[in-house]
KOLZA-895736 format. One record per residue: residue in one letter; x, y, z of N, C-alpha, C in turn. Coordinates in steps of 0.2 Angstrom, whole numbers, plus 2048, in hexadecimal, padded with zeros to 3 digits. Layout:
BEGIN
('A' (X Y Z) (X Y Z) (X Y Z))
...
This chain:
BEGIN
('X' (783 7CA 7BE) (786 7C8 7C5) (785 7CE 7CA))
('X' (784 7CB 7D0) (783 7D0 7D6) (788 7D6 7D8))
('X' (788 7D8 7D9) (790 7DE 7DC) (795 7D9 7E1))
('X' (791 7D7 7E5) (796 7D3 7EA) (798 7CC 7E5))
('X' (793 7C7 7E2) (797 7C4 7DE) (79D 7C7 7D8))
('X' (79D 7CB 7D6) (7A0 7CE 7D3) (7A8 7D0 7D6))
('X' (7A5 7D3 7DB) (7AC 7D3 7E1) (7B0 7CD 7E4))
('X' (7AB 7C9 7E4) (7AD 7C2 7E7) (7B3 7C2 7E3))
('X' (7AF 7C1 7DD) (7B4 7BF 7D8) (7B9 7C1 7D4))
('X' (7BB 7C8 7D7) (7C1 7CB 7D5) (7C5 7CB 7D7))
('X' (7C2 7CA 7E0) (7CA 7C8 7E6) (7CB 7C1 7E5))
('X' (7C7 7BC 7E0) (7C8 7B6 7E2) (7D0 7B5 7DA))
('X' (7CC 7B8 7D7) (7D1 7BB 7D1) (7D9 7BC 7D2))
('X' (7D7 7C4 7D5) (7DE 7C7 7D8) (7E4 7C0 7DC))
('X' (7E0 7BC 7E2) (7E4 7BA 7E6) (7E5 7B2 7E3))
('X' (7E2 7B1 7DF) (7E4 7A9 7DA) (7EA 7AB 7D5))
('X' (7EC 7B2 7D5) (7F1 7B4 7D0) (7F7 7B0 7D2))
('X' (7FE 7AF 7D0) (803 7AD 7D2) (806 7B3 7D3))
('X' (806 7B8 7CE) (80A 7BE 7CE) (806 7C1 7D6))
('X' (802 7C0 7D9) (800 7C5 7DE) (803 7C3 7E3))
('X' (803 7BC 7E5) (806 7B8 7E9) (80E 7B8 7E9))
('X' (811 7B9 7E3) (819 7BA 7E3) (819 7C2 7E6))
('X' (816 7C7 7E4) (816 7D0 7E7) (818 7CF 7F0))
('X' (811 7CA 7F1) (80F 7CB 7F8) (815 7C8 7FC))
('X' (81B 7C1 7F8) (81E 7BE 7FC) (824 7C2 7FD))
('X' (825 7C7 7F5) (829 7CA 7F6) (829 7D3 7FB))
('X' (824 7D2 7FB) (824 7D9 800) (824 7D5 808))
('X' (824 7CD 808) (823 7C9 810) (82B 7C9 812))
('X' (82D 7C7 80B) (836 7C6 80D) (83B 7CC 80E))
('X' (839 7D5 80D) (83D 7D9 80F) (83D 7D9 817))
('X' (838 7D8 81C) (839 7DA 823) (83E 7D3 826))
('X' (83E 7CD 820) (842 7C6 823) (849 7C8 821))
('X' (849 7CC 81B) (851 7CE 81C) (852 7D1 81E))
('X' (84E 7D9 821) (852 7DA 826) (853 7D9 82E))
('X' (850 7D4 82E) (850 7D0 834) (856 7CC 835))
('X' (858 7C8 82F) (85B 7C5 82F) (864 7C9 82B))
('X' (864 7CE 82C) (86B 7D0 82C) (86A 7D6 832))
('X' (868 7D7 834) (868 7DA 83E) (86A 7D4 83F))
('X' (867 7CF 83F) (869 7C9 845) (86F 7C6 842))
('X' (871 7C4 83D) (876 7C3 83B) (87F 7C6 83C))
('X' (87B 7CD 83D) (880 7D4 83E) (87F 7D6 845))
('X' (882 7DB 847) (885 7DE 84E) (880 7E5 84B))
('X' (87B 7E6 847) (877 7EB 844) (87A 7F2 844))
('X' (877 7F5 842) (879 7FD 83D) (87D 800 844))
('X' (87F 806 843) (880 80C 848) (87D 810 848))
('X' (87B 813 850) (874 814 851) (872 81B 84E))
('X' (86D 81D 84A) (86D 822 847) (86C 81F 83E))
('X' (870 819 83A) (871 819 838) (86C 814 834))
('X' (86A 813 82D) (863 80F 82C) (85B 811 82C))
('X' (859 80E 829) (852 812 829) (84F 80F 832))
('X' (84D 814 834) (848 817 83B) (846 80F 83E))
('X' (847 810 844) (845 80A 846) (849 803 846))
('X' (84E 805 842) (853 7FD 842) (856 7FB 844))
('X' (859 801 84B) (85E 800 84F) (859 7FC 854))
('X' (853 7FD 855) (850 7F8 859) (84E 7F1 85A))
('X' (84F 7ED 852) (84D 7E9 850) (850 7E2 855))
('X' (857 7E3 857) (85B 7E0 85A) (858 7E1 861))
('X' (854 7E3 863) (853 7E3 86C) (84B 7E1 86C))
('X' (848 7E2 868) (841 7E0 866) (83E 7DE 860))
('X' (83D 7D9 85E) (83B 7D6 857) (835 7DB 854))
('X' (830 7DE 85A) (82B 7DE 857) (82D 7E5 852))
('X' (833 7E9 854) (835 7EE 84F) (833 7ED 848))
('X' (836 7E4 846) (838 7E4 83D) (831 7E3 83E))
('X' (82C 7E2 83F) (826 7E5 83A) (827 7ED 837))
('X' (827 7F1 83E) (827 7F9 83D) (82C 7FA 835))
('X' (831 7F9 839) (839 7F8 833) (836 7F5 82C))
('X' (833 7F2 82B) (832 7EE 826) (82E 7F1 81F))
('X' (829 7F5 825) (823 7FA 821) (826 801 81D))
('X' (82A 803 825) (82D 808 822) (833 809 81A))
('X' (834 802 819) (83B 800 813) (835 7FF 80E))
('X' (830 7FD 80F) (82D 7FB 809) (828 800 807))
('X' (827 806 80A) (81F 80C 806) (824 80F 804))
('X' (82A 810 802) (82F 817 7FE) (82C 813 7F5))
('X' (82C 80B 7F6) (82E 808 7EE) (82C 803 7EC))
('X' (82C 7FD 7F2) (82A 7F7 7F1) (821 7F6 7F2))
('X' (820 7F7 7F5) (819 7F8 7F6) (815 7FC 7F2))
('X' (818 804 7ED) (816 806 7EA) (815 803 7E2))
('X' (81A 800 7E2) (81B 7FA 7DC) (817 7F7 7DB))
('X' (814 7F2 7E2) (811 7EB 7E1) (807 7EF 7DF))
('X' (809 7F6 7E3) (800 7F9 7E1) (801 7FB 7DB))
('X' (806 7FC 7D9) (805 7FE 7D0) (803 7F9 7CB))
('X' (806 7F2 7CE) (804 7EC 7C8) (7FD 7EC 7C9))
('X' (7FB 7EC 7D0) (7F4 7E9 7D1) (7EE 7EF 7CC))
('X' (7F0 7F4 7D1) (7EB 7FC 7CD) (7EC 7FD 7C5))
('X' (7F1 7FA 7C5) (7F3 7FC 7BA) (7F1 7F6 7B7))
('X' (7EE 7F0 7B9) (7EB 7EC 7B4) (7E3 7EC 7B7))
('X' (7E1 7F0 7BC) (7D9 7F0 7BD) (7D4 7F0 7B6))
('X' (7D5 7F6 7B3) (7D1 7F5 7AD) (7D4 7F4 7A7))
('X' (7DC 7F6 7A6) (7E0 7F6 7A0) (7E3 7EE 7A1))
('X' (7E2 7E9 7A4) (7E4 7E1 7A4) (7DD 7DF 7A1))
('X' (7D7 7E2 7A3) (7D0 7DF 7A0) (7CF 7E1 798))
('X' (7D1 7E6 796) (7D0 7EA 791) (7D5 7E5 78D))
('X' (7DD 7E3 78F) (7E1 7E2 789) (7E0 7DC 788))
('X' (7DE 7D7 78A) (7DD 7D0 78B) (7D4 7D0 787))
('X' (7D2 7D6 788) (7CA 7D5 784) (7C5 7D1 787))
('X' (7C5 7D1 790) (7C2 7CE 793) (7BB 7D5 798))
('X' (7BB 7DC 796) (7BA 7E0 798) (7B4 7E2 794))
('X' (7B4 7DF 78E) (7AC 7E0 78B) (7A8 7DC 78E))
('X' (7AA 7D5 790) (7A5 7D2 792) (7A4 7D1 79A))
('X' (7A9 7D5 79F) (7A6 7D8 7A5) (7A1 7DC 7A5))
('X' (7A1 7E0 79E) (79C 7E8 79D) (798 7E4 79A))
('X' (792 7E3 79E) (78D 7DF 79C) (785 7E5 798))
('X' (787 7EB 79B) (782 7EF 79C) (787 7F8 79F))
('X' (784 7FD 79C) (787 801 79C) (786 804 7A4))
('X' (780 802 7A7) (782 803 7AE) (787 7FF 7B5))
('X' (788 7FB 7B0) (78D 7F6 7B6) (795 7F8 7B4))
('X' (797 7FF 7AF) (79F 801 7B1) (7A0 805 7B9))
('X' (79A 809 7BA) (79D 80C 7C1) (79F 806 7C6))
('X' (797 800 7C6) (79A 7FB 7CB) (7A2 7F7 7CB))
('X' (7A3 7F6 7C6) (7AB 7F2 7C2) (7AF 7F6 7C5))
('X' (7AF 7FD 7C4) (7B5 803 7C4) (7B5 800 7CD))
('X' (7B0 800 7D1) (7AF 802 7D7) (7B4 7FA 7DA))
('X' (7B1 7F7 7D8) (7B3 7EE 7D9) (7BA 7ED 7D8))
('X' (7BB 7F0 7D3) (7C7 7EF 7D1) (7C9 7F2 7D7))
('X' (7C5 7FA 7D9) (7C9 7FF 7DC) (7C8 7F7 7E3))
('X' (7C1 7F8 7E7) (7C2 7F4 7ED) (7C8 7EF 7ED))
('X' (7C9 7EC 7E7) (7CC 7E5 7E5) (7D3 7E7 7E7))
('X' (7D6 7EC 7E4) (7DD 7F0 7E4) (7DF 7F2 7EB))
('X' (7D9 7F5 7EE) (7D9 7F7 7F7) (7DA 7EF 7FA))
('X' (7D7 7EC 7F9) (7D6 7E7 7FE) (7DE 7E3 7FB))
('X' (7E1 7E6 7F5) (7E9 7E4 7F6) (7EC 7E8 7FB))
('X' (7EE 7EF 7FA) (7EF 7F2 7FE) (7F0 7F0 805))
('X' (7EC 7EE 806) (7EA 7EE 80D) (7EF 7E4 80F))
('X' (7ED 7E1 80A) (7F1 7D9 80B) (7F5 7DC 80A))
('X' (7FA 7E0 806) (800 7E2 807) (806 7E3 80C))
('X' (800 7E8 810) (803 7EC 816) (804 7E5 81A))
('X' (7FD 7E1 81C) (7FE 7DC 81F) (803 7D8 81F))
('X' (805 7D6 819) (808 7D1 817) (812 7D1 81B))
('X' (812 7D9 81B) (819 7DB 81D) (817 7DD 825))
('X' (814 7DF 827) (813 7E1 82F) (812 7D8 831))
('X' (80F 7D1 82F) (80F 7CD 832) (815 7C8 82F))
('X' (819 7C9 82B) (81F 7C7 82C) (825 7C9 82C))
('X' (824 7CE 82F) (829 7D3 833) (827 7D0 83D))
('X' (820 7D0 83C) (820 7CD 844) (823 7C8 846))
('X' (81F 7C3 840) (824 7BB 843) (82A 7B9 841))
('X' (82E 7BD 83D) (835 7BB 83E) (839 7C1 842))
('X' (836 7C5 843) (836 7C8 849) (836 7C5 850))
('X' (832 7C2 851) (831 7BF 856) (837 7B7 856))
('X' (837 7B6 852) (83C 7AE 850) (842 7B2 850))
('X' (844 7B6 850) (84D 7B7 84E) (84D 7BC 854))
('X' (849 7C0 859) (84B 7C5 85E) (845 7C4 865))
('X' (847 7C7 86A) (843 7C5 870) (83E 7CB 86B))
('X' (838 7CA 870) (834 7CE 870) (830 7CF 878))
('X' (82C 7D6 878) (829 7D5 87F) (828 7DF 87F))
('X' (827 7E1 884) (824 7E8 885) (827 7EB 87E))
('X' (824 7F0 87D) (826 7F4 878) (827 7FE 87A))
('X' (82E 800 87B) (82D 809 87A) (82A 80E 876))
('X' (825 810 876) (825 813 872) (828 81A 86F))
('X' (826 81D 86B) (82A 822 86A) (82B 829 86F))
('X' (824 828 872) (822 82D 878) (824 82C 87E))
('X' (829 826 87E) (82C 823 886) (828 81D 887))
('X' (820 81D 888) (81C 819 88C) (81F 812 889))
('X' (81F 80E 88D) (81F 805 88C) (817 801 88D))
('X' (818 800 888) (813 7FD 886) (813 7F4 885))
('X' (80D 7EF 887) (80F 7E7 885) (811 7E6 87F))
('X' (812 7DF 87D) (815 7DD 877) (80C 7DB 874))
('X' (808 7D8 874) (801 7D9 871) (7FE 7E2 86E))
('X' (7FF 7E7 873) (7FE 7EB 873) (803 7EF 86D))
('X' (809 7E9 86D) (80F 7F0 868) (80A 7ED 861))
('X' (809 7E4 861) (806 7E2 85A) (802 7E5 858))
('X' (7FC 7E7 85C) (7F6 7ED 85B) (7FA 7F2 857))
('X' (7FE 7F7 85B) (802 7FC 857) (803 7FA 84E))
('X' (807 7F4 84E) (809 7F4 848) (805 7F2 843))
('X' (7FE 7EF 847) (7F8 7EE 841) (7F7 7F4 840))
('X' (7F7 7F9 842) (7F4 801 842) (7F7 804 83C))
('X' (7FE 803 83D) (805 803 839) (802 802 832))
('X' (801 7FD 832) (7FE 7F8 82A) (7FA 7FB 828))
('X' (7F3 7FB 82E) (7EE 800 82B) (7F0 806 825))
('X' (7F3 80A 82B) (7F5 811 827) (7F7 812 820))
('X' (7FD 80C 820) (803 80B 819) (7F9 80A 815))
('X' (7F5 804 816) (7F2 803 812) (7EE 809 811))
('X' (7EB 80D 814) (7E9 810 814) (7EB 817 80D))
('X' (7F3 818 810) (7F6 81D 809) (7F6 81A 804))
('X' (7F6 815 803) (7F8 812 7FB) (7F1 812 7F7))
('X' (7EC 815 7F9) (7E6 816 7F8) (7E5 81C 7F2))
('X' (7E9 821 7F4) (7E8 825 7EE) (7EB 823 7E9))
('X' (7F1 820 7EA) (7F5 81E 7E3) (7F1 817 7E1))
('X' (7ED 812 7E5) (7EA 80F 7DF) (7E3 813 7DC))
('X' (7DF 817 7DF) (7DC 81C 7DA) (7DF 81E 7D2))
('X' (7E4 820 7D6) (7E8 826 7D0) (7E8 81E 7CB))
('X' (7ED 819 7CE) (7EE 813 7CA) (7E6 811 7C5))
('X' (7E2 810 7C8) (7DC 80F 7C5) (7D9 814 7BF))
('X' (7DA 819 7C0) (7DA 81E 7BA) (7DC 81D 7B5))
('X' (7E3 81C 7B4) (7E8 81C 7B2) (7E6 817 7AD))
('X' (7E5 810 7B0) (7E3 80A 7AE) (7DE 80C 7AA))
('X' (7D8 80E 7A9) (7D2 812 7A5) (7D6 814 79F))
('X' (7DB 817 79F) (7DF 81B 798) (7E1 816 795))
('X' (7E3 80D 794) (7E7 80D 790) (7E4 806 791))
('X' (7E7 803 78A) (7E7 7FA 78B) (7EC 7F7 78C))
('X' (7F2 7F8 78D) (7F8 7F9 790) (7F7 7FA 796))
('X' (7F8 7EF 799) (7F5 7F1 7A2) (800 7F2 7A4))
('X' (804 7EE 7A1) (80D 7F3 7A1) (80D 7FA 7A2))
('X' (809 7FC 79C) (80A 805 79C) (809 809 7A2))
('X' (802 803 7A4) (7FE 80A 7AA) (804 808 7B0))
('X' (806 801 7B0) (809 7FF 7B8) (810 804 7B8))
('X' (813 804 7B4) (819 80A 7B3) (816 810 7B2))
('X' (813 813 7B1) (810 81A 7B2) (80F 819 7B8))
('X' (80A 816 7BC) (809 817 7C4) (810 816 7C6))
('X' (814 811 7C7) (819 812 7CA) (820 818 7CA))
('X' (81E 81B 7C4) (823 821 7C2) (820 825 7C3))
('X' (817 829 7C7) (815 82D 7CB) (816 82C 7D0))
('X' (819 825 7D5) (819 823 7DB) (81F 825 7DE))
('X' (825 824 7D9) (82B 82A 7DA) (82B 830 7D9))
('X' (829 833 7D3) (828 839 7D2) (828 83D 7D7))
('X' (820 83A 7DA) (81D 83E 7DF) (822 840 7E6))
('X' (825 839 7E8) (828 838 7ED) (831 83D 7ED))
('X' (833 83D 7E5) (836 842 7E6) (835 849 7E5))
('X' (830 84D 7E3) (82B 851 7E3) (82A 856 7E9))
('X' (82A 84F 7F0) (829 851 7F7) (82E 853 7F9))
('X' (835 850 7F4) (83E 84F 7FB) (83E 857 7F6))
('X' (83D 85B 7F3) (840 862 7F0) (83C 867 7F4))
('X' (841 86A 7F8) (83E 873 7FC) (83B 877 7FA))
('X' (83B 879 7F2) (83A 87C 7ED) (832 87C 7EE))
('X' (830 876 7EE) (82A 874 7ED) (824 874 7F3))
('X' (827 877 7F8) (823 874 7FE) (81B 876 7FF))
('X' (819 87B 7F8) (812 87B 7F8) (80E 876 7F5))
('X' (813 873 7F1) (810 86C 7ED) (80F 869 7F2))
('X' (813 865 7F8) (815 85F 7FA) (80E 85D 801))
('X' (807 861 802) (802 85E 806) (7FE 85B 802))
('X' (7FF 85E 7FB) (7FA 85A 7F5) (7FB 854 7F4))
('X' (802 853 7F5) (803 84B 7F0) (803 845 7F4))
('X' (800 83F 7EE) (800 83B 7F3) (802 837 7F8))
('X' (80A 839 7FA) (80D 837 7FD) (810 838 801))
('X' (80D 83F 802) (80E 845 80B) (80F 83F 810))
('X' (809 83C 811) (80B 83A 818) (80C 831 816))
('X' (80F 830 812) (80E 82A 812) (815 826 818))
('X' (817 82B 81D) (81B 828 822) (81C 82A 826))
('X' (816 82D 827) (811 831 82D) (80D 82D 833))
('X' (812 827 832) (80E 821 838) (813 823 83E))
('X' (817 826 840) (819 827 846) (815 829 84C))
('X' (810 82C 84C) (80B 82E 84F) (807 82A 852))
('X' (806 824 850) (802 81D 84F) (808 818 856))
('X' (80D 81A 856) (813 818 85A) (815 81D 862))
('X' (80F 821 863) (810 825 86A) (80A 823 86C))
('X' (80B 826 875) (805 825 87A) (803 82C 87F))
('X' (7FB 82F 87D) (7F7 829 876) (7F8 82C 870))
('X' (7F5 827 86C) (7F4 829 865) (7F2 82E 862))
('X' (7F8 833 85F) (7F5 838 85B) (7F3 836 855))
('X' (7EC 838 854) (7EA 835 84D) (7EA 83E 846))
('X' (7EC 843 848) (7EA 844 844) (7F0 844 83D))
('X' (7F3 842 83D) (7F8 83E 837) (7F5 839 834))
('X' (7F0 837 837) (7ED 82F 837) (7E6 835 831))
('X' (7E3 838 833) (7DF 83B 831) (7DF 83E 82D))
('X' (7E5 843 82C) (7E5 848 825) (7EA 841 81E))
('X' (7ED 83D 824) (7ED 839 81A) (7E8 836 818))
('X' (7E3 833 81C) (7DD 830 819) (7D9 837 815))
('X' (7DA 83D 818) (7D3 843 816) (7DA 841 80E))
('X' (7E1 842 80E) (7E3 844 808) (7E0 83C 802))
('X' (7E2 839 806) (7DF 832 7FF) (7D9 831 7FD))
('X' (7D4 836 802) (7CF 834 800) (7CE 83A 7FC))
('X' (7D0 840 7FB) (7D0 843 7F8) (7D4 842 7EE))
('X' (7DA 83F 7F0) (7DA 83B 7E8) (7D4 836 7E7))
('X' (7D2 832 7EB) (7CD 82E 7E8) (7C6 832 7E4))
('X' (7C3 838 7E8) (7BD 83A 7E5) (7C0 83D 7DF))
('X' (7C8 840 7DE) (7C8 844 7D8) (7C9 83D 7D1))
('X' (7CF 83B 7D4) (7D1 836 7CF) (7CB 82F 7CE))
('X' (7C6 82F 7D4) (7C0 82B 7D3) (7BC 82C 7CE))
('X' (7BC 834 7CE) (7B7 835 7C9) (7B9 836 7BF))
('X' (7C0 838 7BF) (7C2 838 7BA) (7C4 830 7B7))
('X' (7C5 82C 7BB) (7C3 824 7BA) (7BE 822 7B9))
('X' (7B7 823 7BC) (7B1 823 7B9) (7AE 828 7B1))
('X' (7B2 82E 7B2) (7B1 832 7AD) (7B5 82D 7A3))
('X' (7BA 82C 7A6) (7BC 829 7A0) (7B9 822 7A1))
('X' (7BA 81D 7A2) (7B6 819 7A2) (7B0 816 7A1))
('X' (7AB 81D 7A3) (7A5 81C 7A1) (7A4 81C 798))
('X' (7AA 821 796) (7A9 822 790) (7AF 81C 78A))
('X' (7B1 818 78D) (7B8 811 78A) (7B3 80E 786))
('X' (7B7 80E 780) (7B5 809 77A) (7B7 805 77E))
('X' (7B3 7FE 780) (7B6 7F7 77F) (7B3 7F3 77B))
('X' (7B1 7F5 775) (7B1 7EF 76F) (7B7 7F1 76D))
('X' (7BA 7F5 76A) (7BE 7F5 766) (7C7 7F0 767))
């Protein structure tokens, strides 16, 4: 099988899943609740709630923002753990991963093909709650010009742009944690085991960052700037928040990339 047949065929896998399709609605349905208890409510008091939500009530297109920012601390990190934790440890338990390894040079391509697979969740992820944060957004609140955080006003096409960017970036940090996930997966035939280890790094790390103690640790990990899209929200656009988290994910990816291919290259899968 081709590379790209082989890819075809893993996103066709991924996205036929019922479980991937329950993750995505449930990551679709936090921006609808909180849309829908703003508008149900006289909303928070100002200062008070996660960033962004006092605005949700004067312009819809906020609960996309709102929506992203409630979901990278936990629920997003979750839904990339099931997906990264069974890449090769769901192949391996089920005994379907000898007969992808047709030939001892087709495991780098395999490894390479889960990861993109896992990415290209990431990314439907992000998506999934920035575009139904927009339309019940827009269905429960006026929408139109958008403030930014820099003052400038900006149109309401131009704010959508913004929040696609938004998305982007989320999908972009989750990037090292599917790596590290993909690793992780390599170690065990236990795709449960790996998905709870990834998610119990997911927090660790996160509260790793919140102790002062540790402030020389915290531009390593990989969840420095995972809510580091403010930047992405002024005029113009400062990108280097935008830059140093991608320099940081892609530096998980070549370490823990290769340690993924390191073990891997060497995985009994007959046994």
């Amino acid at each position: 099988m081709s590379s790209s047949g082989l890819l075809a065929n893993e996103v066709a896998l991924l996205f036929r899943r019922r479980r991937t399709w329950a993750m995505l609605l449930a990551l679709g349905a936090v921006p609808v609740l909180i849309a829908v208890a703003v508008r149900l409510t006289s909303g928070p008091p100002s200062g008070r709630g996660p960033a962004f939500l006092d605005r949700v009530a004067g312009n819809g297109l906020f609960v996309a923002i709102t929506g992203l920012l409630v979901c990278i601390p936990l629920f997003l990190p979750l839904t990339v753990a099931v997906v990264s934790g069974d890449t090769i440890a769901g192949e391996a338990g089920t005994g379907t991963l000898r007969y992808l390894l047709t030939a001892p040079a087709s495991r780098p391509r395999l490894l390479l093909v889960k990861f993109i697979v896992a990415a290209l969740f990431c990314l439907a992820a992000a998506a999934m709650v920035a575009v139904c944060g927009l339309g019940i957004g827009a269905l429960l609140f006026p929408t139109g010009p958008v403030t930014l955080l820099s003052g400038t006003t900006i149109s309401a096409p131009a704010a959508v742009l913004r929040v696609g960017l938004v998305a982007l970036y989320v999908a972009v940090s989750l990037l090292g944690l599917t790596m590290l996930g993909l690793f992780i997966s390599t170690l065990t035939d236990v795709p449960v085991g790996a998905m709870a280890a990834i998610a119990v790094l997911a927090v660790t790390a996160q509260i790793l960052g919140q102790l002062p103690q540790l402030d020389w640790l915290h531009p390593w990990l990989f969840t420095h700037h995972w809510l580091g899209f403010a930047d992405l929200l002024r005029d113009p656009i400062r990108w280097s928040e935008f830059g140093q988290n991608a320099l940081l994910q892609g530096g998980y990816l070549l370490v823990f990339g290769a340690l993924a291919y390191g073990r891997f290259a060497s995985k009994d899968v007959l046994s």
